[in-house]
C-alpha positions in Angstrom: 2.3 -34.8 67.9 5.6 -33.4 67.7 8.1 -34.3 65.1 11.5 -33.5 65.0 13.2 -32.2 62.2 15.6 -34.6 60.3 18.2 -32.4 58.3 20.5 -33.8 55.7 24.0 -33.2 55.1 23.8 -30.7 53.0 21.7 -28.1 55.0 25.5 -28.0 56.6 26.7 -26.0 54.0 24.0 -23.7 53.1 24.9 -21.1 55.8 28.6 -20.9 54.6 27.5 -20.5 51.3 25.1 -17.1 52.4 28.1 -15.6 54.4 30.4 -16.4 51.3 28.1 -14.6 49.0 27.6 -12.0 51.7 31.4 -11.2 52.2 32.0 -11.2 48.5 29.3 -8.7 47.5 30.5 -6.7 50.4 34.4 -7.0 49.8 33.5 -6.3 45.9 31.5 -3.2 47.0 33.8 -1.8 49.2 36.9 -2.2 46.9 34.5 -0.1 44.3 34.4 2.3 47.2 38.0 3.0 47.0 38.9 2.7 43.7 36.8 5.5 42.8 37.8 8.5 41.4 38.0 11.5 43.7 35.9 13.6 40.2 33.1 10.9 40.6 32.9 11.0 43.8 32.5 14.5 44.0 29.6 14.9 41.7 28.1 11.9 42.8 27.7 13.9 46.2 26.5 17.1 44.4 23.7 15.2 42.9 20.0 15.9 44.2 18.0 13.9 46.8 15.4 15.8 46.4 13.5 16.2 43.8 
């Protein structure tokens, strides 16, 4: 009735593949983050939300 699940080797590395992906889009964003220019960032808040 029940079956277990057989995984193969390489469902090992699947995770550590998501987290590297994850921690590079992060890091790349966040290095964005502070390399921006204080101008940009300052009309980048004055733009509207609302509309």
């Amino acid at each position: 009735m029940f079956t277990r699940v057989a995984y193969e080797s390489w469902h090992d590395v699947v995770p550590f593949i998501a987290f590297g992906f994850t921690a590079m889009v992060f890091l790349t964003m966040s290095v964005r983050g502070f390399l921006l220019r204080k101008e940009k960032a300052d009309h980048m808040s004055q733009l509207p939300l609302d509309d």
